[in-house]
C-alpha positions as CSV (number, residue, x, y, z in Angstrom):
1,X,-73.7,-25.3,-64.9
2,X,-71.7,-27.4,-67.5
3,X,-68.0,-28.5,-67.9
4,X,-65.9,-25.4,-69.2
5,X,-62.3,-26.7,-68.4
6,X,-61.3,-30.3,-67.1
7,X,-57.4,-31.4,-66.3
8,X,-57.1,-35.1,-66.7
9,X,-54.4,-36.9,-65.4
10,X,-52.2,-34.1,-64.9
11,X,-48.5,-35.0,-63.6
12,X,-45.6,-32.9,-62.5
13,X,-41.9,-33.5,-61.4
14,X,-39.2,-31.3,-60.6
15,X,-35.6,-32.3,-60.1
16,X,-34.6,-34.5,-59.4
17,X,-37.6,-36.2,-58.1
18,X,-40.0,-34.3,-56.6
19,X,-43.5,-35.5,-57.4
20,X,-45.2,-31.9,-57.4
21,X,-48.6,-33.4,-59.5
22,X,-49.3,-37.2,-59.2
23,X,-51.8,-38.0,-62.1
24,X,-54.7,-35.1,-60.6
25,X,-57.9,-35.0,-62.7
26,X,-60.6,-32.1,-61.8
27,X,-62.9,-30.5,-63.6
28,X,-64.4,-26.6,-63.3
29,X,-67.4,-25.7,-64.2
30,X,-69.1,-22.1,-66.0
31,X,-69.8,-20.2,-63.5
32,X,-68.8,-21.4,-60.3
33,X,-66.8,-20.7,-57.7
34,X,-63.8,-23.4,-57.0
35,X,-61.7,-23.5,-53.9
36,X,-58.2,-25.4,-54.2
37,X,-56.9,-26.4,-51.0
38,X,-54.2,-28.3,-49.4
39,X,-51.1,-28.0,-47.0
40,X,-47.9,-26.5,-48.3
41,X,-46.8,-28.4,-51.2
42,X,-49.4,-30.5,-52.1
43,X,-49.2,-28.9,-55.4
44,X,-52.0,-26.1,-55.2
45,X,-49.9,-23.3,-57.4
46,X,-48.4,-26.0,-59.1
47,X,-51.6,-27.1,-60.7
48,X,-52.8,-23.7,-61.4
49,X,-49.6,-22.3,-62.6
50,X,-50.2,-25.5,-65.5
51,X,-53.5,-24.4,-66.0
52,X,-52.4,-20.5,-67.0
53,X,-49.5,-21.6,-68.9
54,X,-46.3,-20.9,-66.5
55,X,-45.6,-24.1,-66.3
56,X,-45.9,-27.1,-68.6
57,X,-47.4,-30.6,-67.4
58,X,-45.1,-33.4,-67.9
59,X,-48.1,-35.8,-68.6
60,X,-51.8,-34.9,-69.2
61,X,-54.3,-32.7,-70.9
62,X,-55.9,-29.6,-70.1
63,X,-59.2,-29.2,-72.1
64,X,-61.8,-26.2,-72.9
65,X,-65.4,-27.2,-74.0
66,X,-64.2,-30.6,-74.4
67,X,-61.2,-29.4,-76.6
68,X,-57.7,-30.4,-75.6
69,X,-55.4,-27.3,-75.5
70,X,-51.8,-26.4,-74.9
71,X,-50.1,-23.1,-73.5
72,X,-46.9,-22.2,-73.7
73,X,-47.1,-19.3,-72.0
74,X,-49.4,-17.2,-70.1
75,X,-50.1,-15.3,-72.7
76,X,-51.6,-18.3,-74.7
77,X,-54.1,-18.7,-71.4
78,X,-54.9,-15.5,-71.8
79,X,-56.1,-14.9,-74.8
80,X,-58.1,-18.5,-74.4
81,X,-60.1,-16.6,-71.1
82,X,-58.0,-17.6,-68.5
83,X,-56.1,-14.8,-66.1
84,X,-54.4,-15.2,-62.8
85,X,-54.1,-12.8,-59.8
86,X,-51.1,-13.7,-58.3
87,X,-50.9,-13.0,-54.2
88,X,-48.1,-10.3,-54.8
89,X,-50.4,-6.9,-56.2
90,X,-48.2,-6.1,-59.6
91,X,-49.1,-2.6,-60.2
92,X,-47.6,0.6,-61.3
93,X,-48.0,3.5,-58.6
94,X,-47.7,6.1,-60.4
95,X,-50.0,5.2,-63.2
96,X,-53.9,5.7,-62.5
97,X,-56.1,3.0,-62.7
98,X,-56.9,3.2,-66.3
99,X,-53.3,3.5,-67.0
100,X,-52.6,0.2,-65.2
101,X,-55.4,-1.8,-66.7
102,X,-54.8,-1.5,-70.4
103,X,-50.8,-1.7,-69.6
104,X,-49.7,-4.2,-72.5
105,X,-53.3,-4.3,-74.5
106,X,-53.3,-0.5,-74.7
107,X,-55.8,1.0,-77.8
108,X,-53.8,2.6,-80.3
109,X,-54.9,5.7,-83.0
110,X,-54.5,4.7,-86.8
111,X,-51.0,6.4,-86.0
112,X,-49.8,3.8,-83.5
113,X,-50.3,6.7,-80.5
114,X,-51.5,5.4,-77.3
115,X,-55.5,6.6,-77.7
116,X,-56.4,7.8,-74.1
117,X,-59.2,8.9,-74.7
118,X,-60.5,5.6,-75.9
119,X,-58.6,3.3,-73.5
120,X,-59.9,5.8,-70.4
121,X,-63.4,5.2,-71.7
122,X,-63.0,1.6,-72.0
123,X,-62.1,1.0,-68.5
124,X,-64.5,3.2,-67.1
125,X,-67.2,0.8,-69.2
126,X,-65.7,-2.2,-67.4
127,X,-65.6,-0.4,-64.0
128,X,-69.5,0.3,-64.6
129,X,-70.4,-3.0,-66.1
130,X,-68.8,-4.7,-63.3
131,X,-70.3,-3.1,-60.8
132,X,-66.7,-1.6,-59.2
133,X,-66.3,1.3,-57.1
134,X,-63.0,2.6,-58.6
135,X,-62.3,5.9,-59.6
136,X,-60.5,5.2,-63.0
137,X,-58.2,8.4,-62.8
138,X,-56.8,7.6,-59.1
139,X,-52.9,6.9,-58.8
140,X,-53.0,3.6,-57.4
141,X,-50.2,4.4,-55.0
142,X,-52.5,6.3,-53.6
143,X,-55.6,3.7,-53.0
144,X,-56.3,1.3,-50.6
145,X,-54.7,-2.6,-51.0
146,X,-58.9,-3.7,-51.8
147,X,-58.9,-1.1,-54.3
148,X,-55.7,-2.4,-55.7
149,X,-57.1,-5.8,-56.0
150,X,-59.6,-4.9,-57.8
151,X,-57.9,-3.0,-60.4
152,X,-55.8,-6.7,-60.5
153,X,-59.0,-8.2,-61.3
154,X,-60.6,-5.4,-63.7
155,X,-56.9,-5.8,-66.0
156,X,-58.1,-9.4,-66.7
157,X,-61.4,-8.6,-67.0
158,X,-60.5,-5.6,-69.5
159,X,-58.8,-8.7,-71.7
160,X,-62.5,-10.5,-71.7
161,X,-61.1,-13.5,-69.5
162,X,-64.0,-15.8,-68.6
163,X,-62.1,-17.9,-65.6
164,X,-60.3,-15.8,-63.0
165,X,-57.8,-17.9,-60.5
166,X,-56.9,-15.7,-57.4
167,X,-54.3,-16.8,-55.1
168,X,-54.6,-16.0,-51.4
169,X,-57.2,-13.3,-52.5
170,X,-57.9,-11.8,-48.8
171,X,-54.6,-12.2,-47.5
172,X,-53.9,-8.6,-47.2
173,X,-57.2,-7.3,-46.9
174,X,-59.2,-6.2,-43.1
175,X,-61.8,-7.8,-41.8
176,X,-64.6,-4.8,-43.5
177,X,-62.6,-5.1,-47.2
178,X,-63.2,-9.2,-46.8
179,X,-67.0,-9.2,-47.7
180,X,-66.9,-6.2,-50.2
181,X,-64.3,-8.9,-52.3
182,X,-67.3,-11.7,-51.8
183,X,-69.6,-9.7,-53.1
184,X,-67.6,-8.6,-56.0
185,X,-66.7,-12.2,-56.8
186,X,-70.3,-13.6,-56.6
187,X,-71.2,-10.6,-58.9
188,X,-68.6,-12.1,-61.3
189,X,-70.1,-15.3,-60.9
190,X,-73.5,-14.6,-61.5
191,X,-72.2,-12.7,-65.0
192,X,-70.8,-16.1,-65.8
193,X,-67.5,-15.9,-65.1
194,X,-65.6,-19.0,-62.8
195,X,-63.7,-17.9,-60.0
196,X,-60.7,-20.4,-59.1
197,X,-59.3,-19.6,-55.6
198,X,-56.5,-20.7,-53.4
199,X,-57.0,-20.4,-49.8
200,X,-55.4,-21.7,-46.3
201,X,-58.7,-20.0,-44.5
202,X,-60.9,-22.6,-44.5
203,X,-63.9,-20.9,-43.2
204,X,-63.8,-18.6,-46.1
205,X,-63.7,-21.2,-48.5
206,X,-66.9,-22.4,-47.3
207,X,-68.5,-19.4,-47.4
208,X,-67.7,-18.7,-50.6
209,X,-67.0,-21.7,-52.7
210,X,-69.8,-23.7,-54.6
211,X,-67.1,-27.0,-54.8
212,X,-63.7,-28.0,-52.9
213,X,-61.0,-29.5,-54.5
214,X,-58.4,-31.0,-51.6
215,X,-54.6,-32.2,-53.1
216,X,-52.2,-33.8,-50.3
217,X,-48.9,-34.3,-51.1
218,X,-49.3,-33.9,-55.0
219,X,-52.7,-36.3,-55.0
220,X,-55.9,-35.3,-55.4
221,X,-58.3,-36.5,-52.4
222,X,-61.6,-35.4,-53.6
223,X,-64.1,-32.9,-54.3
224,X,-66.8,-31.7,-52.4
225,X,-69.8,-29.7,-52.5
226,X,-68.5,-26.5,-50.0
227,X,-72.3,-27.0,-48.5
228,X,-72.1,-30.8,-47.7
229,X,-68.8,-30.5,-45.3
230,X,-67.4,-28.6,-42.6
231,X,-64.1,-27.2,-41.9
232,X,-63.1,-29.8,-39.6
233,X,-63.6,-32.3,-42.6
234,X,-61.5,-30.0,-45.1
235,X,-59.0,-30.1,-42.8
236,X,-59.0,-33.8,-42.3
237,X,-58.7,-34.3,-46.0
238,X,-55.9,-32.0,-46.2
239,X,-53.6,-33.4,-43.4
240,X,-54.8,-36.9,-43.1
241,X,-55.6,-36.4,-39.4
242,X,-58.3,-34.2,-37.1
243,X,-56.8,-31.0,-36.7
244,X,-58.3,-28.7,-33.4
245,X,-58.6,-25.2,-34.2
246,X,-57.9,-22.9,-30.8
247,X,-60.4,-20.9,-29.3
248,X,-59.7,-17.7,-27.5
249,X,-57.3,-18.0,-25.0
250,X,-58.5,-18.2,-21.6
251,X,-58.1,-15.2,-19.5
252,X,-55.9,-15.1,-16.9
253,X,-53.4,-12.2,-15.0
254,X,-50.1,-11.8,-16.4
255,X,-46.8,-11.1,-14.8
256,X,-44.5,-8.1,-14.6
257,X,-43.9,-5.9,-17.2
258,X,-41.2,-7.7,-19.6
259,X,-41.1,-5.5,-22.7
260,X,-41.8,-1.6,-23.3
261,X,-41.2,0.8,-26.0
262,X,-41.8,4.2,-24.4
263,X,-42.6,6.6,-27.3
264,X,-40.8,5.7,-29.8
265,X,-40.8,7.7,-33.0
266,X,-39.0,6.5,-36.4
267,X,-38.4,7.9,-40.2
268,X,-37.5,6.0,-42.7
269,X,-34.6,6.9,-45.6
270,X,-36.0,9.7,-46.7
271,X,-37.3,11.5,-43.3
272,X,-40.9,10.3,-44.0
273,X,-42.1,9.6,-40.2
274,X,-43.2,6.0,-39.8
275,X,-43.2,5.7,-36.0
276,X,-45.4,8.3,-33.8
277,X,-44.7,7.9,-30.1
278,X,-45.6,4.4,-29.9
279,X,-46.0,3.3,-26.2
280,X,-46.7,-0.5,-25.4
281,X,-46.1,-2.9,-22.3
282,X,-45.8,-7.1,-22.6
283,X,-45.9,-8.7,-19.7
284,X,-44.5,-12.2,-18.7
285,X,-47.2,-15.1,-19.5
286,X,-49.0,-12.7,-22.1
287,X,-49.3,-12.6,-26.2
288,X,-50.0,-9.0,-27.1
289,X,-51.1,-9.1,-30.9
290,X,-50.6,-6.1,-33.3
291,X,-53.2,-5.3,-36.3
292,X,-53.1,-3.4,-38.5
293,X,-53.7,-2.9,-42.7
294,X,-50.4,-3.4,-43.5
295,X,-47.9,-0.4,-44.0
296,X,-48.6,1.6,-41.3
297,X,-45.8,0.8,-39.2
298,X,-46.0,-2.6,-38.1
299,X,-42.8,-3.4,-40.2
300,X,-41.0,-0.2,-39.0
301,X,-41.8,-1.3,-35.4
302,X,-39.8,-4.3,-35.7
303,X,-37.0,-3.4,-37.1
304,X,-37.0,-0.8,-34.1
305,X,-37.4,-3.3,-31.6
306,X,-34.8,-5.6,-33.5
307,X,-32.0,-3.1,-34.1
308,X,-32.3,-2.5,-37.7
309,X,-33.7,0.9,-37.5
310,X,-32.2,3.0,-34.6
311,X,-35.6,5.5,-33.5
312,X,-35.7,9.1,-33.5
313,X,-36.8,9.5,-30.0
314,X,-38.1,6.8,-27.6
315,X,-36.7,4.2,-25.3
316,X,-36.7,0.3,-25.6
317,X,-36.6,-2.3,-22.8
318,X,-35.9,-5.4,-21.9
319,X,-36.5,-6.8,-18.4
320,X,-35.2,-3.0,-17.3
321,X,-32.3,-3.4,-19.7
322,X,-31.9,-0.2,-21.8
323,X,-31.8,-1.9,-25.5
324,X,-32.6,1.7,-26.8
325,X,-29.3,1.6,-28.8
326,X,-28.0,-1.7,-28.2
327,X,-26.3,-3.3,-31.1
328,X,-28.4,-6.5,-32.6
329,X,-26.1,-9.1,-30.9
330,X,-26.7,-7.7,-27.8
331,X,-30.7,-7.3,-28.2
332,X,-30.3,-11.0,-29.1
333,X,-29.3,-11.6,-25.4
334,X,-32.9,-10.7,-24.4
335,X,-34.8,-10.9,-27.5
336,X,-36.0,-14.5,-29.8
337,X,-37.2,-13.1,-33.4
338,X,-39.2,-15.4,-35.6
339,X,-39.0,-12.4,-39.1
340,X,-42.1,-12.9,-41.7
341,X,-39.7,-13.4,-44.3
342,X,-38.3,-16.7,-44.0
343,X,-36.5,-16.9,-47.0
344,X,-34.5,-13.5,-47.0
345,X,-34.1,-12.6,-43.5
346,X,-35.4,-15.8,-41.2
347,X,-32.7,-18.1,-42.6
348,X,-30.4,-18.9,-45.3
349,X,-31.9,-21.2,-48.3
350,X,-28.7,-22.6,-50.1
351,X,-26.8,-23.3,-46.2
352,X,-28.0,-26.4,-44.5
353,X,-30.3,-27.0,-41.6
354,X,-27.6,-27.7,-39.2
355,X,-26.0,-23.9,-40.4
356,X,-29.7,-22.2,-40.1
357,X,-30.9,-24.1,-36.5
358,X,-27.5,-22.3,-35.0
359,X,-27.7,-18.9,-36.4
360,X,-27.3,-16.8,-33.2
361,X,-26.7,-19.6,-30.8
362,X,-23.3,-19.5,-32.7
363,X,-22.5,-15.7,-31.3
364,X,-24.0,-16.2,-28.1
365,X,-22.9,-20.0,-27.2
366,X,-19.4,-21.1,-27.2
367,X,-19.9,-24.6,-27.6
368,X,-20.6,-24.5,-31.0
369,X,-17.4,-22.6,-32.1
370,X,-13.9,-24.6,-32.0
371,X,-10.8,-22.8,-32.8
372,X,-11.9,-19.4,-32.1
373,X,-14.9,-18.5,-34.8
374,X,-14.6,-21.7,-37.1
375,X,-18.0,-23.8,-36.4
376,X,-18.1,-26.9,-34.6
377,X,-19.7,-29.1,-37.2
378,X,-20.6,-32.0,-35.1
379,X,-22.1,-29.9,-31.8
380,X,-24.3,-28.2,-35.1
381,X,-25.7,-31.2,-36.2
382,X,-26.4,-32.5,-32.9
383,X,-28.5,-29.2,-32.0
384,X,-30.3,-29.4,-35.4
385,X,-31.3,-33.5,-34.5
386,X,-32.5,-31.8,-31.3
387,X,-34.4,-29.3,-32.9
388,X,-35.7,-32.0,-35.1
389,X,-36.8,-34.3,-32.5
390,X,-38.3,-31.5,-30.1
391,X,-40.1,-29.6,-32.9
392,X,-41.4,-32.7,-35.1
393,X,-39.3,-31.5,-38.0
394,X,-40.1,-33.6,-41.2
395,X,-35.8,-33.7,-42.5
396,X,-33.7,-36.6,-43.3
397,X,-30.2,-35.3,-42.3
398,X,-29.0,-31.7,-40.9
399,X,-26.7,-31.0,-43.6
400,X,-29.5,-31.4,-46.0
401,X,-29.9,-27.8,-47.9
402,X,-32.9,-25.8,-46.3
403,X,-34.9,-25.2,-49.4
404,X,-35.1,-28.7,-49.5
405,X,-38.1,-28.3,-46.4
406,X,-41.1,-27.5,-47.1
407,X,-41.9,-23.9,-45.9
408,X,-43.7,-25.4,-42.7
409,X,-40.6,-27.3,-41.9
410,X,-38.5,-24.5,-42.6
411,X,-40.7,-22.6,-40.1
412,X,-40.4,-25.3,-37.6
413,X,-36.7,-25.3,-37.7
414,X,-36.9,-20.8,-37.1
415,X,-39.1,-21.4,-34.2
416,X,-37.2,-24.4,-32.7
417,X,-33.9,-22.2,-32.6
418,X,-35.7,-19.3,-31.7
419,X,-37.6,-21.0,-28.4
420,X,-34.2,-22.7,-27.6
421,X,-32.5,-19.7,-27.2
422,X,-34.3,-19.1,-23.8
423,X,-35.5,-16.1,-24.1
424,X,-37.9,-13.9,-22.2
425,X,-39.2,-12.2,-25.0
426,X,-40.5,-13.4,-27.7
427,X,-41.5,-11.2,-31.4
428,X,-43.4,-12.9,-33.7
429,X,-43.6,-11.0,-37.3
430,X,-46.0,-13.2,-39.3
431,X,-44.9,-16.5,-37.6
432,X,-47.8,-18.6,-39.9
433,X,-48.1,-16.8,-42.5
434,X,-47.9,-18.7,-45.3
435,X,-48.7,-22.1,-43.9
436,X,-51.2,-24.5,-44.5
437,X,-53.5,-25.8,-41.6
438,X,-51.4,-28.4,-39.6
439,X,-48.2,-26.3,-39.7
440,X,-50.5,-23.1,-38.5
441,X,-51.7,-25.3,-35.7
442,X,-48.2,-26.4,-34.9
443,X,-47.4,-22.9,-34.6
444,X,-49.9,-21.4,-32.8
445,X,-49.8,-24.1,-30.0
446,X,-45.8,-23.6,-29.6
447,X,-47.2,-19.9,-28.8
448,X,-49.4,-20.9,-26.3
449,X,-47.3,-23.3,-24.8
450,X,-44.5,-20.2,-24.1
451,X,-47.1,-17.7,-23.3
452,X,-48.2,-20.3,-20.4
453,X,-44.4,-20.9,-19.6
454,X,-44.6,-17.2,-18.7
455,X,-42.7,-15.4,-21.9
456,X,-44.0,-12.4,-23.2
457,X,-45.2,-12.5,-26.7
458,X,-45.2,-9.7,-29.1
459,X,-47.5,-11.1,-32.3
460,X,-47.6,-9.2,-35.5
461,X,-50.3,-10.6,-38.1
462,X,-52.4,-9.7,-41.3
463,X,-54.5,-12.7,-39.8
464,X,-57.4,-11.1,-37.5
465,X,-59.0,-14.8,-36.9
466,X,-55.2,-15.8,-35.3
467,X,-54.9,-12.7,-33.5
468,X,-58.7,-13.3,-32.1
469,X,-57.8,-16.9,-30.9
470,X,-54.3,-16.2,-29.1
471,X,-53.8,-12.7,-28.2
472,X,-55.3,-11.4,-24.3
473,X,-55.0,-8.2,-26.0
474,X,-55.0,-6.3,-29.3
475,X,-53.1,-3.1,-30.0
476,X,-54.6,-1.5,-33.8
477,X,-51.8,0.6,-35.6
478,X,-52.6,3.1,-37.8
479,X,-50.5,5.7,-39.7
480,X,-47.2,4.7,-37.3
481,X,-49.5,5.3,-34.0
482,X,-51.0,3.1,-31.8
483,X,-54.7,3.5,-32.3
484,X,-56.4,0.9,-29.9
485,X,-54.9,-1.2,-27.1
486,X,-58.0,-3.7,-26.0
487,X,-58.4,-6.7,-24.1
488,X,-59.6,-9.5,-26.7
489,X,-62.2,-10.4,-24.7
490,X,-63.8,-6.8,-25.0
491,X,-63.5,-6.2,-28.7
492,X,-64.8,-7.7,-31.9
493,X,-63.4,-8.5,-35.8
494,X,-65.4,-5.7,-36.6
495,X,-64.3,-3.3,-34.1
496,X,-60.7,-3.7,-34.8
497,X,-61.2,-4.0,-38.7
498,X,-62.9,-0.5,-38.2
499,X,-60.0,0.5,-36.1
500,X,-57.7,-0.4,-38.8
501,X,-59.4,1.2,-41.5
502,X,-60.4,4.1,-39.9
503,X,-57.5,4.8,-37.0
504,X,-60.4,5.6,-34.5
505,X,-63.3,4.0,-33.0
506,X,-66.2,3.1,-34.5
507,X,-69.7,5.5,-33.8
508,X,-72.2,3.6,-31.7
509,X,-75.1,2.4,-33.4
C-alpha cells in the first residue's frame, strides 16, 4: 500500500472558541480500510467533513499523491475521488435505483434529453462490476435499508470515486445485513478503493479495519494497526480511562406485572395500519428490549404508549391504571420517557439546562412554579445542580444554553430528569444512540441500576449487542406485530436478526 491522501496539521475552531480540530495529522493509504473513532466531539465528522469539502480547515493542508489540494465544496472532492455516505440514506423513493444513482451526473443525448437507455446500462455495469445484488429498476421505497445503502454507495462509485468515507455505516442495518456490507466493502477494497469509516462499535472496527485512528477532544492520540489492539485498548485511548463493557444481565425473577398493552392496534394519517394487536407485559425489576429493522412499528408503539397517537383498539396500563386514553400529563404521572430524538422532542436546544432538567417536573411539582405558572428560577437551577452532581453532568452553570453540551451530556441531563421523576415505568426509545463509548456505558449502567431498584424497563434499540447485554427478554417486531417474545438467555443475534428480517422463526438446520 502507499500514501494516497495525508492531512497535516489540520486545525478547526468554531465560535467563539471551540477547538473542534487541534493541529491532527493522519494519513490514508490506497486501499485500505480506516476506522475514525472517538467519543462525541472529539472531532470525527469534523475532520472528515474537511476532507470532502463541507467544511474548510482554518490551518493545514490536505494532500493527494503528495499534492496539496483545496475544496471548496463537495463537489470539488468529488470530482478529485472522494465521496461521503452520510448516516442519514438521501434517496428518492419513488425513483428506481438507476434513477437515483445518476441523479445530478445523468447521461444526456446530443439533444440535451436525459438518455435512459444509456444511464440504465451504465449502472447496471457498475452493479455487475461491483459485484451488487441490486435490481437496477426497483423503486427504492420499496427495498430494504441494506439495499438502500448500497445504492448510496454505487452513486459514488457511478462518479469513479476512489476513497469512500461512510459514517455510522451499520447503524440501521440487522445483525444478517451487517456481514453482507463487510463483504461488499472488502470487495471494494481489494478493487483498490479506501474505505474511511466512522464507528462507535468498536468490535466492528476491529473486524473490519486494516488501521485505527483515535481523536479525543479535537487531538489525535494515535494510530494503530486494528490487529495489534483490542477493544478494551480503543476504548482507553478514546476516553482516557478503562471502560467495562456489560455482559448479559444475570438472570433473576421479576416482580408483578407493571406495564401491559393488551392488543393494541394503530393507523397512522392516512389509515395505513401500523399497530397489529400488540400484546406485551413489563414487570417490576425487568428491562424488556424491542428489535426490530426499523419502521415496523417500534416508533408507532411509543407514541401509543406516550399519548401521541391515541390506538384503534387495545388497552394500556399502568400499575392497573387505565392510561388507554389518558392525556400526556397524566401518563406522565406513571410513565419516565427518555425519546430517541434528543434534539426535537427530548429537550429544547436554544432554552437552558436549568429550563430542560425541569420539563415535566414543572406540571407535576409545585415547587418549581411561584405565582401560579411563572417558573421558579432559583428551585430550577437548584434541581439542574442536582441533576448535575447525581448524573456526573460535564456543564459549568444551569443557565448555560443546552446545545452548548455535548450530546452525551445532553443525554445525561434527559435521563437525570427522567429517573428523578420517580417513576415506575420506565421507556427507553434509543436511550444511547448516538453516543460514544463512555457516555453508552454511563447509560446502560443507570439502566441496570433501576432495573435492580425494581422499575420496569421498556428498551427500544437498533443496537442488537445492547439489547443482548441488558434485556432478560427480547420481543422482535415485524410489520406492526409482535413476532418473538424470548428470554435472552435462550436466543441468539442471529435468531432475532432472522426474526427481524423474516417476521418468523428461523428453519432448524
Amino acid at each position: 500500500m502507499s500514501d494516497f491522501i495525508a492531512l497535516r496539521h489540520i486545525t478547526k475552531t468554531f465560535p467563539p472558541n471551540v477547538i473542534a480540530l487541534d493541529d491532527v495529522s493522519v494519513s490514508f493509504e490506497t486501499g485500505e480500510i480506516h476506522a475514525v473513532v472517538g467519543e462525541n466531539g472529539a472531532g470525527k465528522s469534523t475532520l472528515m467533513k474537511v476532507l470532502y469539502g463541507l467544511l474548510r480547515a482554518d490551518r493545514g493542508e490536505i494532500a493527494l499523491h503528495g499534492r496539496p489540494v483545496q475544496f471548496s465544496s463537495a463537489n470539488d472532492a468529488i470530482a478529485a475521488g472522494i465521496g461521503m455516505v452520510h448516516q442519514e440514506i438521501l434517496l428518492i423513493p419513488e425513483y428506481t435505483v438507476w434513477q437515483n444513482v445518476v441523479l445530478g451526473a445523468e447521461p444526456r443525448t446530443r439533444w440535451g434529453a436525459l438518455d435512459s437507455r444509456r444511464a440504465r446500462e451504465a449502472v447496471r455495469a457498475k452493479i455487475a462490476a461491483f459485484g451488487f445484488n441490486l435490481d437496477p429498476d426497483a423503486p427504492v421505497g420499496q427495498i430494504s435499508i441494506a439495499a438502500r445503502q448500497k445504492v448510496e454507495i454505487l452513486k459514488l462509485l457511478y462518479r469513479d470515486v476512489s476513497v469512500l468515507i461512510l459514517d455510522e455505516p451499520t447503524a440501521v442495518l440487522t445483525p444478517l445485513e451487517v456481514p453482507q456490507l463487510f463483504e461488499e466493502l472488502r470487495r471494494l477494497r481489494a478493487g483498490g478503493k479506501t474505505i474511511l469509516f466512522i464507528s462507535h462499535h468498536l468490535d466492528e472496527v476491529l473486524e473490519l479495519s486494516d488501521r485505527v485512528t483515535v481523536l479525543r477532544r479535537g487531538r489525535k492520540v494515535d494510530t494503530v494497526a486494528a490487529g495489534s489492539t483490542s477493544k478494551a485498548e480503543l476504548a482507553r485511548m478514546m476516553v482516557g480511562r478503562d471502560v467495562l463493557f456489560a455482559g448479559r444481565p444475570a438472570v433473576h425473577a421479576p416482580g408483578e406485572v407493571v406495564f401491559r398493552a393488551e392488543g393494541v392496534s394503530a393507523r397512522d394519517d392516512k389509515h395505513i395500519s401500523r399497530l397489529r394487536e400488540v400484546t406485551l407485559e413489563v414487570r417490576a425489576g425487568e428491562i424488556v428490549g424491542i428489535a426490530g429493522v426499523e419502521g415496523n412499528g417500534q416508533f408507532e408503539l411509543v407514541n401509543v404508549i406516550i399519548g401521541l397517537i391515541q390506538p384503534a383498539a387495545g388497552a394500556l396500563s399502568v400499575n392497573g391504571h387505565d392510561l388507554t386514553h389518558a392525556s400526556i400529563l397524566e401518563r406522565r404521572r406513571h410513565i419516565a420517557f427518555v425519546a430517541q430524538d434528543r434534539s426535537r422532542m427530548g429537550a429544547s436546544l436554544s432554552a437552558s439546562i436549568a429550563e430542560n432538567a425541569i420539563m415535566t417536573h414543572h406540571r407535576l411539582n409545585e415547587t418549581f412554579a411561584r405565582r401560579r405558572w411563572r417558573l421558579d428560577m432559583q428551585q430550577a437551577a437548584a434541581f439542574a445542580t442536582r441533576v448535575r452532581e447525581q448524573f456526573a453532568v460535564a456543564m459549568s452553570r444551569p443557565d448555560q444554553p443546552f446545545r452548548a453540551l455535548s450530546g452525551g451530556n445532553q443525554q445525561k441531563v434527559i435521563l437525570g430528569r427522567e429517573l428523578l421523576l420517580d417513576r415506575p415505568f420506565l421507556l427507553l426509545d434509543q436511550p444511547t444512540r448516538g453516543l460514544d463509548v463512555g457516555s453508552t456505558e454511563y447509560v446502560r449502567e443507570q439502566m441496570l441500576r433501576q432495573r435492580d431498584a425494581g422499575r420496569a424497563i421498556l428498551l427500544i434499540s437498533s443496537d442488537l449487542e445492547e439489547l443482548f447485554s441488558l434485556a432478560d427478554r427480547i420481543a422482535v417486531m415485524h410489520r406492526g406485530e409482535i413476532v418473538a417474545d424470548i428470554p435472552t438467555a435462550h436466543t441468539s443475534l442471529e435468531q432475532v436478526g432472522y426474526w427481524m428480517l423474516q417476521g418468523r422463526e428461523p428453519a432448524p438446520a
